[in-house]
C-alpha positions in Angstrom: 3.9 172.9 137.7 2.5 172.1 134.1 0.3 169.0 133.1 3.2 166.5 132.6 5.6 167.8 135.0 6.4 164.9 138.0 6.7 165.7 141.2 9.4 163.8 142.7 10.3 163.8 146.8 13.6 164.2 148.0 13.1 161.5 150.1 12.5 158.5 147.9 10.3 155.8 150.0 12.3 152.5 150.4 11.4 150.0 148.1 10.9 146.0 149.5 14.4 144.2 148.3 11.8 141.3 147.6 10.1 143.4 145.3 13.1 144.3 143.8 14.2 140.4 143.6 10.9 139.7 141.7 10.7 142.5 139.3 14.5 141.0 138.4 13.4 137.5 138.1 10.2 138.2 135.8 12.7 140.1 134.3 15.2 137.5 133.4 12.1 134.9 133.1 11.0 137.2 130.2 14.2 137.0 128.5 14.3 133.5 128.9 11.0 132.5 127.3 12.0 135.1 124.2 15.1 132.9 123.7 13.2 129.6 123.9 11.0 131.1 121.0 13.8 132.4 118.9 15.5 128.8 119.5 12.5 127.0 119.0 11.7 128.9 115.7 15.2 128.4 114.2 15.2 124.6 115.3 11.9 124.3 113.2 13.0 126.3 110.8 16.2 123.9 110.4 14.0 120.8 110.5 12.2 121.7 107.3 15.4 122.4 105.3 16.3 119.0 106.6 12.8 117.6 105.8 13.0 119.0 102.4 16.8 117.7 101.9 15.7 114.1 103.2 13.0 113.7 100.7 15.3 115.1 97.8 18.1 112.7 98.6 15.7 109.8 98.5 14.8 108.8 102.1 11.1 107.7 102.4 9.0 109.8 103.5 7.0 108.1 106.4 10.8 107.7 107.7 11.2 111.0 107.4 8.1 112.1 108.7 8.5 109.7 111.6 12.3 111.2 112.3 10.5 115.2 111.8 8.1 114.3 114.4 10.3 112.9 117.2 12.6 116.0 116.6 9.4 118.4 116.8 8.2 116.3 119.8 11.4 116.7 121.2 11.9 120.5 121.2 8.4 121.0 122.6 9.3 118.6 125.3 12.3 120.4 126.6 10.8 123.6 125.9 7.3 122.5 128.4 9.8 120.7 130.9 12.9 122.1 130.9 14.5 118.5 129.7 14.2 115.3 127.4 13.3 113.1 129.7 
């Protein structure tokens, strides 16, 4: 058998299913907190088209510094609890 060869036994030992069920849920946890950072970038990246679009169309910007910040506030929010409110 050479240096990187693997040895594997015909007989397998059995695995814990509750192993199994954890690996799967940090898993799909993993995926889930990729998402939320995709989503989260995009939303941010939408709110300073809007930003930009508000102050060009003549809104004033405390107002729409005010209206960014809630929106911000808000994705954080859901993204630390899971919900608005």
């Amino acid at each position: 058998m050479s240096d990187w060869e693997i040895e594997i036994p015909e007989n397998a030992p059995e695995r814990d299913p509750s192993v199994e069920a954890i690996e799967a849920r940090l898993r799909a946890s993993s995926e889930r907190a990729v998402m939320a950072q995709k989503a989260m970038r995009a939303a941010e990246r939408e709110l300073s088209s809007l930003v930009k679009e508000a102050v060009a169309a003549g809104i004033p910007v405390p107002k729409v510094a005010a209206l960014a910040r809630v929106t911000s506030d808000d994705i954080h929010r859901v993204l630390e609890t899971g919900g608005l409110y």
